[in-house]
C-alpha positions in Angstrom: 115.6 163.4 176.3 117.7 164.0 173.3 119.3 160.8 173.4 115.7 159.1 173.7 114.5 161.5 170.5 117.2 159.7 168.5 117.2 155.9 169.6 115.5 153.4 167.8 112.7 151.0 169.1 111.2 147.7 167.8 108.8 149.4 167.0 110.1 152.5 164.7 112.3 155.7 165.6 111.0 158.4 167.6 110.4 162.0 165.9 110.9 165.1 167.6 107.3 165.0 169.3 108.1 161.4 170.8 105.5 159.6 168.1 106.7 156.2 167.1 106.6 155.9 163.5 106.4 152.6 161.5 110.2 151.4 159.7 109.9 152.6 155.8 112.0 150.6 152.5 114.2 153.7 152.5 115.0 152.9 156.2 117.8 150.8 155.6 119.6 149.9 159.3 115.7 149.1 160.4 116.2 146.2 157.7 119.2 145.1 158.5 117.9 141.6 158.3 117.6 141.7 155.2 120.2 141.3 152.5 120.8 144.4 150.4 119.8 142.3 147.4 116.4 140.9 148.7 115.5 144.2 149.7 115.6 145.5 146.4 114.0 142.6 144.9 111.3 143.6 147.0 111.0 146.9 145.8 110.8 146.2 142.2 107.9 143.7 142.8 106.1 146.2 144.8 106.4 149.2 142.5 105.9 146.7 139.3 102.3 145.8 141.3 101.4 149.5 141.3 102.6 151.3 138.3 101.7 151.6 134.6 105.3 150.3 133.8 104.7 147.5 135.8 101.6 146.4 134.5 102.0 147.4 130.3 105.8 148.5 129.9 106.1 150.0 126.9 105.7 147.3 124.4 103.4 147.7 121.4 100.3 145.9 122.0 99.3 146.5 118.8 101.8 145.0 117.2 100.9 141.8 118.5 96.9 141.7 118.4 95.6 144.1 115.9 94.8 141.3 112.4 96.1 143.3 109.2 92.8 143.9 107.0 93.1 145.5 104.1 91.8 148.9 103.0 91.0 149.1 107.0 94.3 148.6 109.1 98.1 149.1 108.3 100.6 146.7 108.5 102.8 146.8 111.4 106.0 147.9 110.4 107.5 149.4 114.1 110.2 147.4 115.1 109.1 145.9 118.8 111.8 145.4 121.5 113.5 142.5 122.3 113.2 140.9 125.6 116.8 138.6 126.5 116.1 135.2 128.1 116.7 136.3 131.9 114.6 139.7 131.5 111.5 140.4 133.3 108.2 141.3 131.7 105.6 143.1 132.2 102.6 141.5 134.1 99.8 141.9 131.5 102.8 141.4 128.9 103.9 138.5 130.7 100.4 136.6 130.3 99.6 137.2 126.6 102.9 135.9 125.8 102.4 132.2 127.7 98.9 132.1 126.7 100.5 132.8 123.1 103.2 129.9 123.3 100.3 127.3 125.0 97.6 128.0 122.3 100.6 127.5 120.0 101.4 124.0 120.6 97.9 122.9 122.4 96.2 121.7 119.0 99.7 119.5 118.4 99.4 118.2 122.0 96.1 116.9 122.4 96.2 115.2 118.6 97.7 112.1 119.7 95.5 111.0 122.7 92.7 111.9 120.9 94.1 109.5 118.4 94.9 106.7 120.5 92.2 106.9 122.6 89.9 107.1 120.4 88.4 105.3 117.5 91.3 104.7 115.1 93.4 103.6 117.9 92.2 101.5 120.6 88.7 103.4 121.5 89.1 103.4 125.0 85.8 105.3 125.1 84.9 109.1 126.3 85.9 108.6 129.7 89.6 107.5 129.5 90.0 109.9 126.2 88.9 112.5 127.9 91.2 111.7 131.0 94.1 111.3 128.8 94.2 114.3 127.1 93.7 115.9 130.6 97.1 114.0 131.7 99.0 115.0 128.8 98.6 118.2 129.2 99.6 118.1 132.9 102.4 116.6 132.1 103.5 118.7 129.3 103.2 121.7 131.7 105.7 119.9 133.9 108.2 118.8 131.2 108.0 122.5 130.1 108.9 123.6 133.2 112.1 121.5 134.2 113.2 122.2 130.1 113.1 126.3 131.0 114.8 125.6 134.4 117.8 124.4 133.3 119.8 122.6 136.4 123.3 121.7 136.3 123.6 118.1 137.6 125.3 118.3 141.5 129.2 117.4 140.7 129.1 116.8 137.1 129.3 119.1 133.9 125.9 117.6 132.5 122.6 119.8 132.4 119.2 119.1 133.0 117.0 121.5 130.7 117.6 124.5 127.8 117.3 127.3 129.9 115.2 128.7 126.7 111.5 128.1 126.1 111.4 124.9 124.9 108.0 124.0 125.0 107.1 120.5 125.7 104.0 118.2 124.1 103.1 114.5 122.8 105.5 113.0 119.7 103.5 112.1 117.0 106.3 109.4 116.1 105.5 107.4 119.0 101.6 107.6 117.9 102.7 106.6 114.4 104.0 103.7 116.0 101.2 103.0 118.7 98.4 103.7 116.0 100.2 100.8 112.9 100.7 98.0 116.5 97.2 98.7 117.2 95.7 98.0 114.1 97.9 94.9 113.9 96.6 94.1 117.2 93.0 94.2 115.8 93.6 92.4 112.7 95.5 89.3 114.6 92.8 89.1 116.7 94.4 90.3 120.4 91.9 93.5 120.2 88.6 92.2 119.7 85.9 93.4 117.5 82.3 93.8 118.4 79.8 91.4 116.9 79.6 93.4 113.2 83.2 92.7 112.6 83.7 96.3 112.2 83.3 98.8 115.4 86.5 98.3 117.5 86.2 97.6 121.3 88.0 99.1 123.9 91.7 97.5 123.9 93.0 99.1 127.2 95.5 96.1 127.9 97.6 96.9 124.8 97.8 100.8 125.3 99.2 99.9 128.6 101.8 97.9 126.7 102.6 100.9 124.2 103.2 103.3 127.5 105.4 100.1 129.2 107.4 99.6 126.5 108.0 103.0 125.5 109.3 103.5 129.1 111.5 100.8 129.1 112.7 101.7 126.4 113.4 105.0 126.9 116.6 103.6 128.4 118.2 103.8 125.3 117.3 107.5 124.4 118.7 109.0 128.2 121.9 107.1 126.9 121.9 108.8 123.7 121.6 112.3 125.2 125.1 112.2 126.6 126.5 111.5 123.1 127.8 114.5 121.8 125.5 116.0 119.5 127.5 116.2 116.2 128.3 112.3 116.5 124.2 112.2 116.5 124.1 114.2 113.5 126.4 111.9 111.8 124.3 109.2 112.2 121.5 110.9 111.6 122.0 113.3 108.7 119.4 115.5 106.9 118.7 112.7 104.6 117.4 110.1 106.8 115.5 112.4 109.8 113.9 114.7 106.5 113.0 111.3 104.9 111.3 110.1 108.2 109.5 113.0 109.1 108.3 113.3 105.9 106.9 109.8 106.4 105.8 110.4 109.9 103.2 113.3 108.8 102.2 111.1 105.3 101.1 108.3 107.1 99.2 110.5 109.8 97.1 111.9 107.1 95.0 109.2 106.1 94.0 108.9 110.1 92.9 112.8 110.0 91.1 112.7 106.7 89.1 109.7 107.8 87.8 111.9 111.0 87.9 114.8 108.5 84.9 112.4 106.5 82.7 111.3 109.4 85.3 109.2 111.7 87.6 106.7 111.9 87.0 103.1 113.3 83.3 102.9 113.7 80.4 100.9 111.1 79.6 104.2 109.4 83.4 104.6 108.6 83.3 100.6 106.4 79.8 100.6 106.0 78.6 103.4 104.5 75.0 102.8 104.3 75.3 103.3 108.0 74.9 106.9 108.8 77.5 108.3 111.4 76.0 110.0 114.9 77.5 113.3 115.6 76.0 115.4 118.9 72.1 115.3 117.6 72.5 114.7 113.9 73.2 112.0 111.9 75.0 112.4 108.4 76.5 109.5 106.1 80.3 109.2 106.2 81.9 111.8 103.6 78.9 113.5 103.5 78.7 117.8 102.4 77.8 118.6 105.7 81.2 116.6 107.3 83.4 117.3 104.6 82.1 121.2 105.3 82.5 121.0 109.1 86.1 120.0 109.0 86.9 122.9 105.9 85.5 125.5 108.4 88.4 124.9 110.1 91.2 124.6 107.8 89.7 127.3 106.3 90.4 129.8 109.8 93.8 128.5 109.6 94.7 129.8 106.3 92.8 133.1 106.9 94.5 133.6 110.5 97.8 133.4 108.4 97.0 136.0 105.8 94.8 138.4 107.8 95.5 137.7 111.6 97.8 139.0 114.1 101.1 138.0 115.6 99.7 136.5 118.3 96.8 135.0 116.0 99.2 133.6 113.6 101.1 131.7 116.0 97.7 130.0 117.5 95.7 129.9 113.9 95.8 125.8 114.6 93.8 126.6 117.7 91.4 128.9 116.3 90.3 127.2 113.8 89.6 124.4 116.1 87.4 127.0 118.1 85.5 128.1 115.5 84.8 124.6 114.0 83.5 123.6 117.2 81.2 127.0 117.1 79.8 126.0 114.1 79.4 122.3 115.5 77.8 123.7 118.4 75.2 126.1 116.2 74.2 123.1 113.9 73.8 120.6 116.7 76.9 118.4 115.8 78.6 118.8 119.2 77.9 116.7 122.3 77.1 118.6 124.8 76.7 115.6 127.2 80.2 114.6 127.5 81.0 118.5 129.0 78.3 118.0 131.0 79.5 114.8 132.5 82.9 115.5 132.6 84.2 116.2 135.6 85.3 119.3 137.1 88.6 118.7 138.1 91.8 116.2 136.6 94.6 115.0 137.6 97.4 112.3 136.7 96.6 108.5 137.6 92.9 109.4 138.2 92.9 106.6 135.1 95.7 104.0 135.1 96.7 101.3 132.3 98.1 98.1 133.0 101.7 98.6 131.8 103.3 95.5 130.2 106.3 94.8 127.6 105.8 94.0 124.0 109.0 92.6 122.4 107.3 93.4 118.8 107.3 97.4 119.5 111.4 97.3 121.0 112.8 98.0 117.8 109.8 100.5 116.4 110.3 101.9 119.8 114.1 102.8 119.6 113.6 104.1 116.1 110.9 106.6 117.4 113.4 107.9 120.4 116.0 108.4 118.0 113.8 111.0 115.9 112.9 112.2 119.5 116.1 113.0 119.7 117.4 114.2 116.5 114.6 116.6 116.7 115.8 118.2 120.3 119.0 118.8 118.7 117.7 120.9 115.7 114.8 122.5 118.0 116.9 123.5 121.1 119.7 125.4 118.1 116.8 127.5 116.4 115.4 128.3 120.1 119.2 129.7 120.9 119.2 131.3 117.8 116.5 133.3 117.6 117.2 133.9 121.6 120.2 135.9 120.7 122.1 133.2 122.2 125.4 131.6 120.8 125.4 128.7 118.4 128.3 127.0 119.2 130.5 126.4 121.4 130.5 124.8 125.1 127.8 126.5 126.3 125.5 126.0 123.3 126.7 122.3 123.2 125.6 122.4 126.9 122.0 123.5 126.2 121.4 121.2 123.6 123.1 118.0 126.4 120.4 119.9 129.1 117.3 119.6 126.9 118.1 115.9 124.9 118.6 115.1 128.7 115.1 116.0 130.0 112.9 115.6 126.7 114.9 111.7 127.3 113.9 111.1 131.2 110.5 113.3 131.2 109.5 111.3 127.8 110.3 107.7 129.4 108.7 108.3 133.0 105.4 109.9 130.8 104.8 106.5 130.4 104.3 105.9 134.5 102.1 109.4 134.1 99.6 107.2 131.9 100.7 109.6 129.0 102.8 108.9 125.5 106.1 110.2 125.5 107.2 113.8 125.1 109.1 115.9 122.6 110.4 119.3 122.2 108.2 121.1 119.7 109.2 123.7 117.5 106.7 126.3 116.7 107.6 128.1 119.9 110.6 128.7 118.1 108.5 131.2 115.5 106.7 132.4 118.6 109.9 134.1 120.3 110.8 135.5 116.4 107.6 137.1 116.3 107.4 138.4 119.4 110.9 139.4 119.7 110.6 137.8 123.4 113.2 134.8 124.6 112.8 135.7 128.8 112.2 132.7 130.6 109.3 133.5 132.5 107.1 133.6 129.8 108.1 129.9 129.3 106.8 129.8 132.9 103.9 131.6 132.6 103.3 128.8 129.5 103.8 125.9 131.7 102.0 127.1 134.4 98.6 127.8 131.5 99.0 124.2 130.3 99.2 122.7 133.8 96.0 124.9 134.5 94.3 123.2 131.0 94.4 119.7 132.5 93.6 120.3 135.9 90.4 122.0 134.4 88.4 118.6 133.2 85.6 120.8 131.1 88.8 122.2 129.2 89.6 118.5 128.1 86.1 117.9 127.7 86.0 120.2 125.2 88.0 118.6 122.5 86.4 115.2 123.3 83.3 116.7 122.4 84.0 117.9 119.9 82.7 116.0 116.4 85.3 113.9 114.4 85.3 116.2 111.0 85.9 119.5 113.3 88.9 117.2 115.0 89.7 115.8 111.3 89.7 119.2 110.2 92.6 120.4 112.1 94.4 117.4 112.6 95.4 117.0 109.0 96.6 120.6 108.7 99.1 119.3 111.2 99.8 116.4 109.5 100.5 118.1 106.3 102.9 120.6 108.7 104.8 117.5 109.9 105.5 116.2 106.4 106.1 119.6 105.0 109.0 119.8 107.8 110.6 117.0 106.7 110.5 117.9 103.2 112.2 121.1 104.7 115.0 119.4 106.3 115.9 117.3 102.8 116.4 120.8 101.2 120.0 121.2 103.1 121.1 118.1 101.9 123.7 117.9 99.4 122.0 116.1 96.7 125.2 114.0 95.5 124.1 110.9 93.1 125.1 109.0 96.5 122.3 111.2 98.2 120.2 110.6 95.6 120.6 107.1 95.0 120.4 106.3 99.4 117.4 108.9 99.4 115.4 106.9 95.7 115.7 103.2 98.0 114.4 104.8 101.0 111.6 106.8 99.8 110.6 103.2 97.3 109.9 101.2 100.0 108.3 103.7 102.6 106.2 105.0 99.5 105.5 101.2 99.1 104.2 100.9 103.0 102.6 104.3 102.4 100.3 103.0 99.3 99.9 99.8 99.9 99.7 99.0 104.0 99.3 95.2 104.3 102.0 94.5 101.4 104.4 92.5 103.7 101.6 90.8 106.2 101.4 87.3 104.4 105.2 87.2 103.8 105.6 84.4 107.0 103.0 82.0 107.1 104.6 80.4 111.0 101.4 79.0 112.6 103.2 77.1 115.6 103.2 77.9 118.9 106.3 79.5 119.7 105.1 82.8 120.9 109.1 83.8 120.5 109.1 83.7 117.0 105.4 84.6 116.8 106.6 88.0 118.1 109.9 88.1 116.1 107.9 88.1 113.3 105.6 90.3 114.4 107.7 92.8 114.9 109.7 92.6 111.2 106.0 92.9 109.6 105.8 96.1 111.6 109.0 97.5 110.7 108.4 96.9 107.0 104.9 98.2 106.9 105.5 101.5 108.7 106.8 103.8 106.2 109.2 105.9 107.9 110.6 102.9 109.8 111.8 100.6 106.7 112.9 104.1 104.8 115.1 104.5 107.7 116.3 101.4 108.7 117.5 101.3 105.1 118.9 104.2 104.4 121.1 104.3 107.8 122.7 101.0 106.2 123.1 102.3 102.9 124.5 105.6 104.8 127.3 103.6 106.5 128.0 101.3 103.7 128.9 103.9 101.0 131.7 106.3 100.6 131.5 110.2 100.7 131.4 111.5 97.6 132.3 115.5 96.4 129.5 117.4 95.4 128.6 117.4 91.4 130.2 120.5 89.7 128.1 123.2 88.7 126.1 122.8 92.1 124.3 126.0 93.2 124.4 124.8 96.9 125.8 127.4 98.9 127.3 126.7 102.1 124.1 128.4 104.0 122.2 125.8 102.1 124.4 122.9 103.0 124.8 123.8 107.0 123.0 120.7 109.3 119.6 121.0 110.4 120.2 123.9 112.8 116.4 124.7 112.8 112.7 124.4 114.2 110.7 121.6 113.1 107.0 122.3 113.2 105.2 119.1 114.1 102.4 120.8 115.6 101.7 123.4 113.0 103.2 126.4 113.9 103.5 129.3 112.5 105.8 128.5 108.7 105.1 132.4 107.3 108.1 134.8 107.2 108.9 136.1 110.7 109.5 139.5 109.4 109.2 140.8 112.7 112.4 139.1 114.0 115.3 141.2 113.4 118.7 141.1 114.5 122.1 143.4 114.5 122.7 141.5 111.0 121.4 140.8 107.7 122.7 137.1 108.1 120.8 136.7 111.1 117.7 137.8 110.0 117.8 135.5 107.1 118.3 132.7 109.5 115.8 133.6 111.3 113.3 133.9 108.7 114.5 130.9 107.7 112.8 129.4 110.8 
């Protein structure tokens, strides 16, 4: 009997009155099975599901959601803690701060297949728009994903991914690009108009060509990412990649103050005794009631930035799109239909393009992946940075080789997806300042919202429906944000009279494109039939007429051609000033305040930081 008392069953151990009793955590040799480490995996998810610590930590919510108003609230001055990049969160934590970092970026992501899809680019109708900005945000959840991973490649030394939260979404170079070929298409008569001469028709054959291109093309960017980083720097200083992105965002403008007015591409946009049909009303182009639509929103943005939140500031581009579209809604400028008829559910190739090659949009093309890729560089550094991660060195190097790796091969396959290519955006960047959190899985949780947006087809429906001063409203603030960045990026420069003299010829002839689009079109008069030239041609007209394409291509020449020079005496430059690009570039207009809630061990650092 007392041998029996103190065996051990399959089924539990036996107590003194012979009662089996179930295996506990705490009995360890009835888990044998299961490793030492498992086991206490196990337990910290089970006690994380079922105490207070679990669920809230001890993080200061208030930090992070109360908006300052004055006379009412107090600033928040506690310091909040830090979270490392492998850490764990708290669960409730762990979902404010991915729905923080998606409603960050998802104004920035859906701007350029509204764009392209719609009327100023190749007005593929409702349908496909709506479809498209469904895809792109699947696949943005994806790219986000593999970019937090971070996978070392099976028998090399390469990387695929940051390892950070480095937030995925669509480049706004490559719509720059798509959105100058398809007006050229219109005007040379491959897009057709309809029988006014003015409202374009849907050209679905040549945004297939964009996406084909693009991915063929996207050969030569996964070559670039396994050049080392400082020889792309050198090619690319702060002098040409500030002058293009200040270009980039210029030219973008004019597309989201046209929307801003009444729309873009349509009869009431040319002709305006034609009044422009928004929901149930209908209001001439650049009318009060337009014009105040799309300030309702711009307005929220600047109002988020001075009054809101942490987490409000970081997603002011968002809510100023919500509350445009509540004031749409209210005034009956919204179009409830296309919600209506929109379908539950999305999902990639649901829609498909015909992809094809475009000889014309090669050269464009490469130029756009380089600034694909000299962006990675100086995004994936200020994401280290304000991680608390090293800035140098092999394993820094190695991060920035992991995520110009993946941006490269997710960006050139998005074209397969039926989406534009990909970049790494930058306002996440702020995000982790603000919040003082770098761990991973909120970069997760992120991915995981974004892939939930496009898989819900209302969610996409939503921006569809909305009218084109609400989308004009927003759209510009990011534009402005994407030339303010580049004008950010010229500040580290130098400023030698070689820097100024390479920067003056640049910034003539891309101010000339700017001004003055169709300045070069009438340049070659060739009327043969040899569609090889035809397209050589083609393409050189496009090169000169985009602005941030000729400013480049003629500065990089200028670059190489002359000599170095020693900075002017009396130069107030300070080395600080003078270090490369090492930080965030907001193209999707992310938070540019102070992030005075970001501090670090050292005064240094937080300036750096706050730099960001």
């Amino acid at each position: 009997m007392s041998t029996n008392l103190e065996s051990e069953t399959s089924f539990g151990k036996a107590n003194v009155t012979d009662v089996r009793v179930l295996p506990t955590l705490e009995d360890e040799p009835t888990l044998g099975h299961i490793p030492a480490s498992r086991r206490n995996k196990l337990k910290s998810v089970l006690k994380s599901l079922v105490t207070k610590e679990g669920w809230l930590g001890d993080y200061d919510y208030g930090a992070l959601m109360v908006p300052y108003i004055p006379y009412v609230t107090k600033k928040q001055n506690k310091e909040l803690p830090f979270y490392g990049v492998n850490e764990r969160l708290p669960h409730l934590l762990l979902f404010l701060l991915g729905l923080q970092h998606a409603l960050a970026m998802v104004g920035g992501l859906v701007t350029p297949p509204l764009l392209l899809a719609g009327p100023a680019g190749a007005n593929l109708g409702t349908e496909a728009q709506l479809y498209l900005v469904s895809a792109c945000l699947i696949w943005c959840g994806i790219g986000t994903c593999i970019q937090v991973s971070r996978v070392k490649i099976w028998r090399t030394n390469y990387y695929f991914g940051t390892g950070l939260i480095s937030v995925t979404g669509t480049s706004f170079a490559f719509a720059n690009v798509a959105l100058s070929w398809l007006n050229q298409a219109y005007t040379d008569g491959t897009c057709s108009y309809a029988e006014d001469g003015i409202t374009k028709l849907p050209c679905p054959d040549e945004f297939g060509a964009i996406l084909g291109t693009a991915t063929l093309t996207g050969i030569f960017a996964i070559g670039l990412a396994f050049v080392p980083p400082k020889a792309i720097r050198k090619a690319f200083p702060p002098l040409i990649t500030g002058t293009m992105l200040m270009f980039i965002g210029a030219a973008l403008v004019s597309s989201g103050v046209n929307n801003w007015a009444g729309g873009s591409g349509t009869t009431c946009a040319s002709d305006h005794t034609v009044k422009c049909v928004a929901g149930t009303r209908e209001e001439y182009w650049g009318s009060a009631s337009f014009i105040g639509l799309g300030f309702s929103c711009f307005a929220i943005i600047v109002l988020c930035e001075l009054f809101g939140s942490a987490f409000m500031k970081s997603a002011s581009v968002f809510f100023g799109l919500i509350v445009g579209m509540i004031i749409a809604a209210a005034t009956g400028y919204f179009d409830k239909d296309t919600i209506t008829s929109a379908p539950a559910g999305n999902f990639l190739w649901v829609h498909t393009f015909k992809l094809s090659l475009r000889g014309q949009l090669v050269l464009p093309m490469i130029a756009a992946w380089a600034v694909i890729i000299a962006e990675t560089i100086g995004n994936v550094t200020a994401s280290s940075d304000v991680s608390r991660l090293e800035i140098s060195g092999e394993g820094f190097m190695s991060r920035v080789q992991g995520g110009m790796l993946a941006d490269s091969i997710m960006a050139t396959i998005a074209g397969l997806a039926t989406v534009p290519p990909l970049t790494t955006f930058s306002q996440n960047s702020g995000v982790i300042a603000l919040t003082r959190n770098a761990s991973r899985s909120s970069g997760y949780m992120c991915a995981f919202i974004l892939f939930l947006m496009g898989i819900i087809g209302k969610f996409g429906a939503i921006f569809c429906a909305a009218p084109s001063s609400v989308i004009g409203g927003f759209t510009t603030f990011l534009f402005g944000a994407v030339t303010t960045s580049g004008v950010r990026v010229l500040a580290y420069c130098k400023w030698t009279r070689r820097d100024r003299f390479i920067a003056t010829v640049g910034i003539a002839l891309g101010m000339a494109s700017l001004c003055v689009p169709e300045w070069f079109s009438y340049f070659f008069t060739y009327t043969g039939s040899n569609s090889g030239k035809k397209g050589l041609l083609q393409a050189i007209v496009l090169i000169v007429e985009e602005p941030y394409l000729i400013s480049a291509l003629v500065m990089i020449i200028l670059n190489l051609c002359i000599a170095d020079e020693f900075p002017e005496e009396g130069s107030s430059s300070t080395e600080e000033q003078k270090r490369e690009w090492n930080e965030p570039i907001p193209l999707a207009g992310g938070p540019s305040g102070p992030l005075h809630h970001a501090t670090s061990s050292s005064v240094e650092r937080e300036r750096e930081v706050e730099d960001a």
